[in-house]
N, C-alpha and C positions, 0 to 999 in steps of 0.2 A: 763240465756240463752243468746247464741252471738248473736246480730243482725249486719245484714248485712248494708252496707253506699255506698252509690255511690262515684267514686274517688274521687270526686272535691269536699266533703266532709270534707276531710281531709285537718287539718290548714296548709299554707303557712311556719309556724315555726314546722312541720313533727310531733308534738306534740299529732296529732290526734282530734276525734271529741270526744273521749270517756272519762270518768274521771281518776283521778289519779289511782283508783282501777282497769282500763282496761286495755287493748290490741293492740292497733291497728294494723291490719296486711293488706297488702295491696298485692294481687296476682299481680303481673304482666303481669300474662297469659290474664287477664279477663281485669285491670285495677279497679275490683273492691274492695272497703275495708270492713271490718270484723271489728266490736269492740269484744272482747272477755272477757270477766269478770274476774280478779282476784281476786282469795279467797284462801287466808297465803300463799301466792307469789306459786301459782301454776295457771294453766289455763287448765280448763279440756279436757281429749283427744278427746272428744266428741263432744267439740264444735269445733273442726278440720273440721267435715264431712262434714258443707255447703259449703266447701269452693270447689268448683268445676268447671269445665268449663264450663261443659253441664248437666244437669237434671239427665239424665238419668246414668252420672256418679257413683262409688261409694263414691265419697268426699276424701278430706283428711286423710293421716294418717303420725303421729310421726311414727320415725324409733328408737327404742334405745335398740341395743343389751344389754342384762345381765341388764335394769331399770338403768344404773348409772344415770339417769337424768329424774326418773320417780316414783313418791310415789302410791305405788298400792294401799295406806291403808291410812285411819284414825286411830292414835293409841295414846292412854293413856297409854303405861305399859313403856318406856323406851327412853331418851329423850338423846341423843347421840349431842354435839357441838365439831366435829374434829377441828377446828381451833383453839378452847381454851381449849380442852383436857379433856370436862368435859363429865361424865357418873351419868345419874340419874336416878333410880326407880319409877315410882311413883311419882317423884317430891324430892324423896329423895339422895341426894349424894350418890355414890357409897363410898369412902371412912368415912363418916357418917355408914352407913350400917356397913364395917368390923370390926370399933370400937366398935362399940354399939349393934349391931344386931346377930342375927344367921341365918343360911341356912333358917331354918324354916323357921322363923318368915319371913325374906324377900321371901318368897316362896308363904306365906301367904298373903304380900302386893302384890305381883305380879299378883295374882290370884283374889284377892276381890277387890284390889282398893283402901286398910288404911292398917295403922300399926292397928294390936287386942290386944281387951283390954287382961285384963290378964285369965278370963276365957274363952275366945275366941281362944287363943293361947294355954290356956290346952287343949281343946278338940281337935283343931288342929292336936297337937304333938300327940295326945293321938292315935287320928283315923289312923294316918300315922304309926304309931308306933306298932299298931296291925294290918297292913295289909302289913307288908315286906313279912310272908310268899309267898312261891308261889305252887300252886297245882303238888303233885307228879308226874303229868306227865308230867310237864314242866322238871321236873328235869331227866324224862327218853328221852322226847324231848333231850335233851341236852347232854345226853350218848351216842345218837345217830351220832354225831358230830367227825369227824377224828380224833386223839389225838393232831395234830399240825393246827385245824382252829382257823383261825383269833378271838382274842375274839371279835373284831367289826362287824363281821359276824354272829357271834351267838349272839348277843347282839342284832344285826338286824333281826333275825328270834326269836327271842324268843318274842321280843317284837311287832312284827306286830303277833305272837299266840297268845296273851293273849285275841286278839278279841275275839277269837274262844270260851275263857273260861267265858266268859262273854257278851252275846249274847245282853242282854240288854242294852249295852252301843251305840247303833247301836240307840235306844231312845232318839235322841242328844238333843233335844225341851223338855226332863224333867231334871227339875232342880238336881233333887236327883241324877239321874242318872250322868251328866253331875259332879255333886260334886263327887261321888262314884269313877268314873275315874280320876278326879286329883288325887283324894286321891292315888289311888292303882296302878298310873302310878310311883308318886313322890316316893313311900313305895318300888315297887317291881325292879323298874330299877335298885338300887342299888345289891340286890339280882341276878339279872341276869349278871348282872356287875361280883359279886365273883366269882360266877359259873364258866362263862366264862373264868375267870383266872385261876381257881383252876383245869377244863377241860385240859384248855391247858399244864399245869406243872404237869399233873397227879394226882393233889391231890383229894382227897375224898371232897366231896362240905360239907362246912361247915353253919348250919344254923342261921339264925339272933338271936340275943342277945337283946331281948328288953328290959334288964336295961339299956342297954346302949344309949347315945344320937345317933342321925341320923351319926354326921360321925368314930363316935366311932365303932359303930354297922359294917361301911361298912370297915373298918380298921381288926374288928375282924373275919367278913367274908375271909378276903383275907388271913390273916394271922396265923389265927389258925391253932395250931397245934394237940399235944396229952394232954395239959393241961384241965383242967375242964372249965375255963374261959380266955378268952385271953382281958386284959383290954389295948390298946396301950397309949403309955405316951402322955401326958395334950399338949406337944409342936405341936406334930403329929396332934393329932387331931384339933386343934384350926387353926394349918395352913393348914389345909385340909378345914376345915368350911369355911374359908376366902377362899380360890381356887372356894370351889361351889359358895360364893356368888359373886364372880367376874364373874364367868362363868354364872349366871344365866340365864340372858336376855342378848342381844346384838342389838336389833330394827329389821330391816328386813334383815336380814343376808340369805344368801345362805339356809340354812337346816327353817329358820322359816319360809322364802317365799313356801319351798316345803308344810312345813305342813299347811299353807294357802291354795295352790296350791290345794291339797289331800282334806285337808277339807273341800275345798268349793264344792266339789261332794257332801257333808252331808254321809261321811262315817263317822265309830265310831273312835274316837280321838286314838286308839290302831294305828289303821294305818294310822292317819294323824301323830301319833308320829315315826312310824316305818318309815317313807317318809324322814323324819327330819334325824334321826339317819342313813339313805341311805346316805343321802349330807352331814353330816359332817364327813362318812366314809372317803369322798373325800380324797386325800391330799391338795386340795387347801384351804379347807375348813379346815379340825380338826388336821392336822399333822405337822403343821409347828414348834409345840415344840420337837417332833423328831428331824428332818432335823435343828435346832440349836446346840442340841447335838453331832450330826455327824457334823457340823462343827468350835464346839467350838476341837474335837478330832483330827479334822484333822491340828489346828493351832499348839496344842500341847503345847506350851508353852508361855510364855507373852512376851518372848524375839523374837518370831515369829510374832507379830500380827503386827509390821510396814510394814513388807514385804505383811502379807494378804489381808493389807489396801490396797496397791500398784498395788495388783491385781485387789480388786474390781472395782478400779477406771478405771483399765484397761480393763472393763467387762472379766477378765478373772476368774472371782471366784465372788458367791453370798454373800451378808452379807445378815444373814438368821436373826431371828427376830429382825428388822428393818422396819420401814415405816407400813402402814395401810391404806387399802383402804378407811375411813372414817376419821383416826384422822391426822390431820396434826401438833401436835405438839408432846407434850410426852403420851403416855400411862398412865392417869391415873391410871388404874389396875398393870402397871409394875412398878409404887412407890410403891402400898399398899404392891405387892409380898416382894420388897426387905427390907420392915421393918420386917418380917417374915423370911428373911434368916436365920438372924444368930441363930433363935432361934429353927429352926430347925436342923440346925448343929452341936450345944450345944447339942441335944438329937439322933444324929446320927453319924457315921463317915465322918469325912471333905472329901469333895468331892474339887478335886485341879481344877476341871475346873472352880468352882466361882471366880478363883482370875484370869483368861483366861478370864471370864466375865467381872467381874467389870473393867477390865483396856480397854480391847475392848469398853467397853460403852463409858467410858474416852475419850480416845483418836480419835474417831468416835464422839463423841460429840462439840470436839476441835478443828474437821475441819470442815471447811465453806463447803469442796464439801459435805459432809450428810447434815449438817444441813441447806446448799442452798434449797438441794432439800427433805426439811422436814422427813429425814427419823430418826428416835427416835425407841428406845427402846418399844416395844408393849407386850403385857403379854405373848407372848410366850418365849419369849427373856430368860423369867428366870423359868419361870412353870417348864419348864425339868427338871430343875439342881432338885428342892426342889421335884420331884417326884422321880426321883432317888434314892435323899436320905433314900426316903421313902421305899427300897427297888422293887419299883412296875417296873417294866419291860416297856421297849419304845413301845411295841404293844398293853397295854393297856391306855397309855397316851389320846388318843381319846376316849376311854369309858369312861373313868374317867370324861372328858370334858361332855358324853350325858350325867350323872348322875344330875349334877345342871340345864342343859341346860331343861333336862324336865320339871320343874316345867317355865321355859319362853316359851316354846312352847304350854304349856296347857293353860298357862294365854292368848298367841298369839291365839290361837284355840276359847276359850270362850269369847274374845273380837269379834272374827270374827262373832261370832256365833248372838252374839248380836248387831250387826250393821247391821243396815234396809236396806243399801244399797248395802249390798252383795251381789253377783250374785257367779255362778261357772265361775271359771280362763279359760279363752278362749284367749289366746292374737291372735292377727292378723297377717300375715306374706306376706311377697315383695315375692311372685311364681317368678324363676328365671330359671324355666326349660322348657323345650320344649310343644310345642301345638297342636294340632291337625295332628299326626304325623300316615301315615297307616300302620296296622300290616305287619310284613314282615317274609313270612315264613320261618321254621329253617334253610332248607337246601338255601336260597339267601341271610341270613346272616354271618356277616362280621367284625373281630374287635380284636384287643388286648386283652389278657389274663386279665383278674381282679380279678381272685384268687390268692390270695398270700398266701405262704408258701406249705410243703407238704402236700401229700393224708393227710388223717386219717390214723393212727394205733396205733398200742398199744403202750401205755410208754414204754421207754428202763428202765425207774427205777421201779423194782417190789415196788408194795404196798401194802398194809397191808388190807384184806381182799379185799372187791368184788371192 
């Protein structure tokens, strides 16, 4: 707890009356001083509130738009150091994980807190592996759907339904329950993921294949045709396993802050997930390996890209995956992708924007104005190219992204869940609008137009039913 210090309290060397682990803050307004407690180089927002003029005030408060400089959480699942590039699970290396690991099995650490022994990871694989189906009427839900919506749209409605089919998940305080939903969130989003594809290109929805491993299975969803079994090659799949486990967890990023946000009303984890897959709809959030693609096309060729550079510098053109809101040096996830290029292009046809790539990276690396102002290569940079190859379309590149991202948001959700000092998400806000203002009736008002654009009326482009 802060305690409060008279000014003259404080050492002659500004050093403070408090120990290495405090604070010392000294108002000006008052001339009084505040020791404040530090604990893992934070100072809590709370002990902000004595800090007042008068009693009867409401105290102190931090301002910080979007948290850049504010830890809402205590967390164990994901351990992020942007300055030296490193990403850890659990306490486990990210690039440790793609070598040795699978989706699973890190799905597994994310969720319990250890790697499982080996019959622990059978029943695992086992339970997720019979619950990819999904209930018939999900799949008529999903008929329902225009033939050209977004599949991150339906991917967003299909998955804040799933509440609806399982009512007892709403039981967040039993354990069984709480397992049932990792289970059938990590099983079914892939399923909702093909749908969603196979909707949007007209295809008839193809059902899960549970001989097949988790990204086998989600490969043979999208791709199936009129064959009895559609197995996709060993290359495919392996560097799709490594995409989910890159993508797993990311700490408190944008979509896991929402399913914090959601969850801590104590709704059921369906729609604290459906909250998540809302914000990485965003484009700020999940699209940024689109918007690479569009502008590795628009350089066009390698003999263009000193001229591209010449813009960027000139803010007249973006370099699109570049820089990171948390890593300031290289993208450890955009090494692990590029040991997986070539091996994916061995088992597809060569896509000519990776030599657009590799030399943009090059030469963007080679100058001091990127790497002055820490901007590196981050896992979108190259995701696009190797899902392309993959044949899968740039509107599903963000679904693809919620599919690993779920099993970090469940693990985010069941950390929260079991931290004593949770409360529901209330933040506090600076009121910056008028006050005690008297109604003024219609006919003595007065003022500028603030609807914009036309009436309402009907589309000029006819559509396709109602």
């Amino acid at each position: 707890m802060a305690t409060e210090q008279t000014s003259d309290a404080t050492a002659a060397d500004g050093a403070g009356a408090g120990t290495t682990e405090s604070l010392t803050v000294t108002d000006n307004r008052t001339g009084k001083s505040y020791e404040l407690p530090i604990e893992d180089g934070t100072v809590k927002g709370m002990d902000l509130r004595q800090i007042k003029v008068s009693e009867d005030e409401f105290g102190l408060m931090s301002y910080d738009p979007a948290f850049t400089n504010t830890a809402s959480c205590r967390s164990s699942v994901t351990y992020i150091d942007g300055d030296a590039g490193i990403l850890e699970h659990r306490g486990y290396s990210i690039a440790q994980l793609c070598e040795k690991s699978t989706f699973l099995e890190t799905a597994y650490l994310l969720i319990f807190g250890e790697l499982p022994t080996g019959p622990q990871l059978e029943r695992w694989i086992f339970d997720i592996t019979h619950h990819t189906y999904v209930h018939e009427d999900l799949k008529s839900f999903f008929e329902g759907f225009r033939y050209d919506a977004h599949p991150m749209g339906m991917l967003l409605a299909g998955v804040g339904a799933l509440s609806t089919f399982y009512p007892d998940a709403k039981q967040i305080d039993d354990p069984e329950e709480r397992y049932m939903s990792a289970v059938r969130l990590i099983a079914k989003v892939p399923t909702l993921a093909a749908f969603s594809y196979r909707h949007n290109m007209g295809f008839p929805y193809a059902y899960p294949d549970n001989e097949l491993n988790f990204s086998e299975n989600f490969l043979s969803m999208m791709f199936k045709k009129t064959e009895a079994k559609h197995v996709p090659k060993e290359a495919l799949s392996k560097a799709l396993d490594v995409l989910f486990i890159l993508h797993a967890d990311h700490e408190q990023n944008c979509s896991t802050n929402a399913v914090r946000g959601v969850g801590s009303a104590d709704v059921d984890p369906y729609s604290a997930v459906a909250a998540g897959v809302a914000a990485l709809y965003g484009p700020l959030h999940g699209g940024a390996n689109e918007a690479v693609l569009k502008m590795l096309r628009e350089i066009g060729a390698v003999d263009n890209i000193p001229g591209f550079l010449e813009k960027v510098k000139a803010r007249e053109a973006k370099l699109m995956g570049f820089g990171h809101r948390v890593y300031k040096n290289y993208d450890p996830r955009a090494r692990i992708i590029q040991q997986h290029m070539d091996e994916v292009f061995e088992a597809t046809e060569y896509n000519p924007l990776v030599e657009i790539a590799r030399e943009l990276e090059k030469r963007a690396l080679d100058d001091e104005y990127f790497t002055s102002r820490k901007l590196y290569p981050n896992v979108d940079f190259y995701s696009g190219i190797i899902y392309e190859a993959m044949e899968i379309p740039a509107n599903m590149f963000t679904v693809i992204f919620a599919i690993p991202r779920t099993a970090g948001w469940v693990a985010q959700w069941m950390e929260m869940h079991e931290d004593p000092v949770t409360k529901i998400a209330r933040p506090r806000q600076i009121y910056t609008g008028a006050r005690e203002l008297d109604y003024v009736p219609i006919d003595d008002r007065d003022g500028p137009d603030k609807i914009v654009g036309p009436p309402a009326r009907r589309p000029k482009r006819p559509r396709r039913g109602a």
